[in-house]
C-alpha positions as CSV (number, residue, x, y, z in Angstrom):
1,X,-65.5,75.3,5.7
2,X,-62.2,73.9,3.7
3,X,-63.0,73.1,-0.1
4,X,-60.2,73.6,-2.1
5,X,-56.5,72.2,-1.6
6,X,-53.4,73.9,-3.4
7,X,-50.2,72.2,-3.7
8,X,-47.0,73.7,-5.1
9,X,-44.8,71.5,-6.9
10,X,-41.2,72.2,-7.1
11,X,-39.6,72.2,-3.5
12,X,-43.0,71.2,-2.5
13,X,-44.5,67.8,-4.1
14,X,-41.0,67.5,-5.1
15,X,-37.7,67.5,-3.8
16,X,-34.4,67.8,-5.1
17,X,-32.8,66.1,-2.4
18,X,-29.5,64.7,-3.9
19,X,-27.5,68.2,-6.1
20,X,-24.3,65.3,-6.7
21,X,-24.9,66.0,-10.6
22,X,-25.2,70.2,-10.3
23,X,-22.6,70.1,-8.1
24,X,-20.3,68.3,-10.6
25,X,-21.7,70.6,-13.1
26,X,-20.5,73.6,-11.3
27,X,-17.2,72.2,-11.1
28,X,-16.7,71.7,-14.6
29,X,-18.2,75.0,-15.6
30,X,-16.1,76.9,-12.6
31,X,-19.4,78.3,-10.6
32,X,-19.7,79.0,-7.3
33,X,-22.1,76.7,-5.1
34,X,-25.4,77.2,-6.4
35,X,-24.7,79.4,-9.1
36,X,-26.1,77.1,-11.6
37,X,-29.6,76.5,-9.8
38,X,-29.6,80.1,-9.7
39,X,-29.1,80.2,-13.2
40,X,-31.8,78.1,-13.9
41,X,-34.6,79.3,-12.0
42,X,-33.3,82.8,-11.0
43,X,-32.9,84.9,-14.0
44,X,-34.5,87.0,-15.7
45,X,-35.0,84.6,-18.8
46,X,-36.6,82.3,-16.4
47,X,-39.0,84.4,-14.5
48,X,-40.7,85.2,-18.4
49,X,-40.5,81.3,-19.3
50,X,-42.6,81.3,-15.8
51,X,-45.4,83.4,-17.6
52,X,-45.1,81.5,-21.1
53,X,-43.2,84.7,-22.7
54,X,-40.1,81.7,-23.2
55,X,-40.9,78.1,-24.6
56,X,-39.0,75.5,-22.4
57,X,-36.9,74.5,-25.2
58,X,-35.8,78.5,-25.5
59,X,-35.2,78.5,-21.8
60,X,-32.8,75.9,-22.1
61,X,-31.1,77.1,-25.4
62,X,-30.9,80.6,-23.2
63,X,-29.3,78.5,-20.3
64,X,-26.6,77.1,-23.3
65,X,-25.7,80.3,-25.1
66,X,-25.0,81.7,-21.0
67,X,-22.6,78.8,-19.7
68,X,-21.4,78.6,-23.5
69,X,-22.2,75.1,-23.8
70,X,-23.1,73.3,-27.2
71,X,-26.2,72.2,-27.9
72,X,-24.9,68.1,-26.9
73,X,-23.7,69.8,-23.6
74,X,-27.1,71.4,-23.2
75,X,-29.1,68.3,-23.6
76,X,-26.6,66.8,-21.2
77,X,-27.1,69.4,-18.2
78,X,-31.0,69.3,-18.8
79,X,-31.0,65.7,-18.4
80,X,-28.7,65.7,-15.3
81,X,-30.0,69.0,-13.8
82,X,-33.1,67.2,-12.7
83,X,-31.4,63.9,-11.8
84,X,-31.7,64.2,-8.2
85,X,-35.1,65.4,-7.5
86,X,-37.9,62.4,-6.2
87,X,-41.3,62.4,-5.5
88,X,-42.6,63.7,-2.1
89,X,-44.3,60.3,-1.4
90,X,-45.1,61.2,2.3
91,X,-47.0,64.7,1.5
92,X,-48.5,62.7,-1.9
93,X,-49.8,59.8,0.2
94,X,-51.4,62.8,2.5
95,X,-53.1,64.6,-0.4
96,X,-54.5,61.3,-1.9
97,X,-56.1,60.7,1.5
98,X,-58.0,64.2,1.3
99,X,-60.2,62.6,-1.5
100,X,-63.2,63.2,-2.3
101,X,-63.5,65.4,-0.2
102,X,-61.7,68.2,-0.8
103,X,-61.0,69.4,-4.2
104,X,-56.9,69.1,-4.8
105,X,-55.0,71.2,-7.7
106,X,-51.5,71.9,-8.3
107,X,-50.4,75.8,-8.4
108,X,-47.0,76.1,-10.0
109,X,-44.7,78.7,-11.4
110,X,-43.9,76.4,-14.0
111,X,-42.4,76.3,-17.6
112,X,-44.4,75.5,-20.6
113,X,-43.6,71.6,-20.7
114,X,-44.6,71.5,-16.9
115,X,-48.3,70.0,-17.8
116,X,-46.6,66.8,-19.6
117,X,-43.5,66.4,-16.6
118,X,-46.3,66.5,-14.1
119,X,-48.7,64.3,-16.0
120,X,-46.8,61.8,-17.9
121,X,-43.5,61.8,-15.7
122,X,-44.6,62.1,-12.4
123,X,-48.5,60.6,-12.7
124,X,-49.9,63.7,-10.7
125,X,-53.0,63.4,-12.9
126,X,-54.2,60.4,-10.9
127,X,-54.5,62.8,-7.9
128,X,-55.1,66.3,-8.7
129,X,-58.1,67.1,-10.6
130,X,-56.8,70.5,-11.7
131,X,-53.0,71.9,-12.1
132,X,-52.6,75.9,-12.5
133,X,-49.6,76.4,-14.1
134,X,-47.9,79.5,-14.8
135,X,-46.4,79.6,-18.3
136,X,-49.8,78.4,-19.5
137,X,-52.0,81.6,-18.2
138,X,-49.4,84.5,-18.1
139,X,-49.4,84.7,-14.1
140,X,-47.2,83.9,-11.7
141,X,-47.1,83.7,-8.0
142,X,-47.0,85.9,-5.9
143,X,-49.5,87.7,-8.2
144,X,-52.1,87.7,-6.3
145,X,-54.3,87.5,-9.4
146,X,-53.1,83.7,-9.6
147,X,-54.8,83.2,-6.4
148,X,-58.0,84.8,-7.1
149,X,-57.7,82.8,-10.6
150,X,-56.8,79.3,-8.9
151,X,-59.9,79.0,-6.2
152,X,-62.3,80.3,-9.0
153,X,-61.3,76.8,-11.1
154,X,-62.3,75.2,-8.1
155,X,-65.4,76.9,-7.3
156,X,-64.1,78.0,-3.7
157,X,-63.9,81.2,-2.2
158,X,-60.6,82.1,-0.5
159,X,-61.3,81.7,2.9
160,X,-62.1,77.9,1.6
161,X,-58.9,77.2,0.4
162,X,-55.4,76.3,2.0
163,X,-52.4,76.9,0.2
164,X,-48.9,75.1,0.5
165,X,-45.7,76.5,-0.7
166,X,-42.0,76.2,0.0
167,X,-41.8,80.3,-0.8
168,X,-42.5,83.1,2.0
169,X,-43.1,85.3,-0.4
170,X,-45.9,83.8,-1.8
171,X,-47.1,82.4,1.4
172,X,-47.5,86.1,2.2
173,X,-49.2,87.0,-1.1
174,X,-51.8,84.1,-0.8
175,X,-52.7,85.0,3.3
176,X,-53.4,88.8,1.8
177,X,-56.1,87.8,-0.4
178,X,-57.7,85.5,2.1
179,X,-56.6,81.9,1.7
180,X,-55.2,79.7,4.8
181,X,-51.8,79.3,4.0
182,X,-48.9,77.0,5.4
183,X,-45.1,77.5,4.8
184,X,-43.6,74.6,3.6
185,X,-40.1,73.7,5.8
186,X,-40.7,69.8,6.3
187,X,-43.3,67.0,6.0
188,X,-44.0,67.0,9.9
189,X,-45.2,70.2,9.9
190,X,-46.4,71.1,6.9
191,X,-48.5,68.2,7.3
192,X,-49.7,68.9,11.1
193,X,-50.5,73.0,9.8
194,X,-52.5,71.5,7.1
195,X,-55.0,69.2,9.6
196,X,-55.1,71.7,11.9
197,X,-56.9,73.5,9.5
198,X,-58.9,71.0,7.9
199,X,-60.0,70.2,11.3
200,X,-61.3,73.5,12.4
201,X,-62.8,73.7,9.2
């Protein structure tokens, strides 16, 4: 029987759906299409902000000193960077709807200021009663300690849980140690994997 829902956020609970601002970005620093994003998230500086070895703020200073941007220009890009992305209203409507019950958390590779951006920006509180975040316990996905780690918080075994992710890679690592997993590619079907599930129990 299903207990335990696991959301990831970024792609997932969240889309960046309009890249107007990176792409202006990229224009102005002279990158190639999706250079920047890569930059971001794709480095090696970001993959140890992802297991709390970087603060946020040092992520972004790293981000600066690598376009050679000053610090006003930093600011600037961190604010725009995220300008785009919006809610996943359709998928959050669905997960509000699973209440009480199942048990909901967020799993996230995630920088260290994720807690407050999910909380106080986006209001995710209200829905999941528990968000697993990487920066804050040293392990990121597809560890598959993370998984092991994220059903214990909710008292579920694996084969009680379902996972969605945008990421194959951790699709695949979630499967391996047991839990019902769906690949995130749209609403639609994410959505229609998920029941199917829930309804065979």
């Amino acid at each position: 029987m299903i207990r335990a829902v696991f959301f990831d956020f970024g792609g997932v609970l969240i889309r960046d759906e309009d890249n107007s601002e990176r792409e202006v970005w990229e224009k102005r620093l002279g990158l190639s299409p999706g250079e920047l994003a890569a930059t971001v998230f794709e480095s090696e500086a970001a993959a140890r902000a992802s297991v709390g070895e970087l603060t946020t703020a040092e992520m972004w200073q790293y981000i600066g000193e690598r376009l050679q941007l000053d610090d006003k220009q930093c600011r600037q890009l961190q604010a725009d960077f995220f300008r785009g992305d919006n809610l996943n209203i359709e998928l959050l409507e669905f997960a509000e709807a699973l209440q009480p019950r199942y048990r909901l958390a967020i799993l996230s590779n995630a920088w260290s200021d994720a807690r407050r951006v999910f909380s106080q920006v986006y209001g995710l509180d209200a829905i999941f009663e528990t968000m697993i975040i990487s920066a804050e316990i040293g392990l990121a996905k597809p560890d598959p300690r993370i998984y092991h780690l994220a059903v214990e918080r909710l008292d579920a075994r694996p084969e009680e849980a379902i996972f969605l992710d945008d990421r194959l890679e951790n699709i695949e690592a979630a499967q391996a140690v047991g839990l019902r997993a769906v690949h995130f590619r749209d609403n639609a079907q994410a959505i229609a994997e998920m029941r199917a599930y829930l309804d065979a129990g």
